[in-house]
C-alpha positions in Angstrom: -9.7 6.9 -3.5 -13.2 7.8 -2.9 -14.3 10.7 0.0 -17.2 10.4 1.7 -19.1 12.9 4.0 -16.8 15.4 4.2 -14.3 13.8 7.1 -12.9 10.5 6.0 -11.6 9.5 3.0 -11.6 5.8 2.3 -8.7 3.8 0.4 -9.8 0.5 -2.0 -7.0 -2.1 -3.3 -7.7 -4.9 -5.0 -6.5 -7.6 -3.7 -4.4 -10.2 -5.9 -6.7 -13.1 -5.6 -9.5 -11.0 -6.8 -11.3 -9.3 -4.1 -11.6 -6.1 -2.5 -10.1 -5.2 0.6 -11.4 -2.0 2.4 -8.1 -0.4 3.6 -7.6 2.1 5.5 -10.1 5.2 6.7 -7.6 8.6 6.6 -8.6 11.8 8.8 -9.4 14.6 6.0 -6.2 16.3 7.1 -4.2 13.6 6.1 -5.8 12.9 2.8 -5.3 16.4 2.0 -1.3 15.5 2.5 -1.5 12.2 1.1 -1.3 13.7 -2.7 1.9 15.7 -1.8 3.4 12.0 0.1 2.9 10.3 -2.7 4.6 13.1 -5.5 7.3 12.4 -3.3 7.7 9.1 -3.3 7.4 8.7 -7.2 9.7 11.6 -7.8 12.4 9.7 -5.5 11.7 6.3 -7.0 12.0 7.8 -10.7 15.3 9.0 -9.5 16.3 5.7 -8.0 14.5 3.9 -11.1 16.8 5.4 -13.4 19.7 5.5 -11.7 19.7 1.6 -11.1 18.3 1.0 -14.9 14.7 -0.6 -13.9 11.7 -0.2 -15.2 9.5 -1.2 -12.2 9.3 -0.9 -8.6 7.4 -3.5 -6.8 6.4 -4.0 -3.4 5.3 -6.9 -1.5 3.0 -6.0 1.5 4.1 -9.3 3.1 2.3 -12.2 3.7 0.4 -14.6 6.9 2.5 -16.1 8.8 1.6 -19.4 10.5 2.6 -21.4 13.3 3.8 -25.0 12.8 0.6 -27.6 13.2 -1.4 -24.4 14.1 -4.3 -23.0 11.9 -4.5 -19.7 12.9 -2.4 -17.2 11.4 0.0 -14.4 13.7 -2.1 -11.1 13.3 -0.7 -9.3 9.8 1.5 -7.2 10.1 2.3 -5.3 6.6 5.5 -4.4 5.1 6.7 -0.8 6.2 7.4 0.0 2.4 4.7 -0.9 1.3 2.8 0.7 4.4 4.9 4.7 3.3 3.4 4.1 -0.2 -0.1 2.5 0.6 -1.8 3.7 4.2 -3.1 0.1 4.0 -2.7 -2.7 6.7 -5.1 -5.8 6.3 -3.8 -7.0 2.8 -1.7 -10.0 3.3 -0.7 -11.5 -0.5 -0.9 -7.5 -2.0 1.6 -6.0 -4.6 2.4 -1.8 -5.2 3.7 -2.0 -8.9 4.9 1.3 -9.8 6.2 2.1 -13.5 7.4 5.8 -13.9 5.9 8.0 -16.4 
């Protein structure tokens, strides 16, 4: 996460093929939040880590979908899990990989 000018914060994620993807650009009230979202989420998956015996959570943000004979792919449209971890929605083929500790 890097803030810029005071009012936007703006999210990175590196793509799996090897590029960056600019994600998504998060009010200043909502980055302020997004610390306490995420403490959350890695306190529940801990839990739900260790109660299940894995080591790793991953999450697949989904990928394009194409028509048959057609070129042009549907508009993306993310996974909502991955989405409640990562505020970011133009990263078809993207992975969260989240190891407690």
């Amino acid at each position: 996460m890097r803030r810029r000018s005071g009012a936007e914060v703006i999210l990175f994620l590196r793509h799996n093929s090897g590029f960056a993807v600019l994600g998504a650009v998060m009010p200043v009230d909502l980055a302020n939040l997004y610390p306490d979202h995420l403490r959350t989420l890695r306190t529940n998956a801990d839990a739900a880590l260790q109660r299940g015996g894995f080591d790793h959570l991953l999450i697949a943000a989904g990928v394009l979908r194409y028509e048959f004979l057609d070129d042009h792919p549907h508009p993306f449209t993310p996974n909502p899990h991955f989405k409640h971890w990562l505020p970011v929605t133009k990263a078809p083929g993207s992975w969260i990989v989240y190891s407690p500790g």
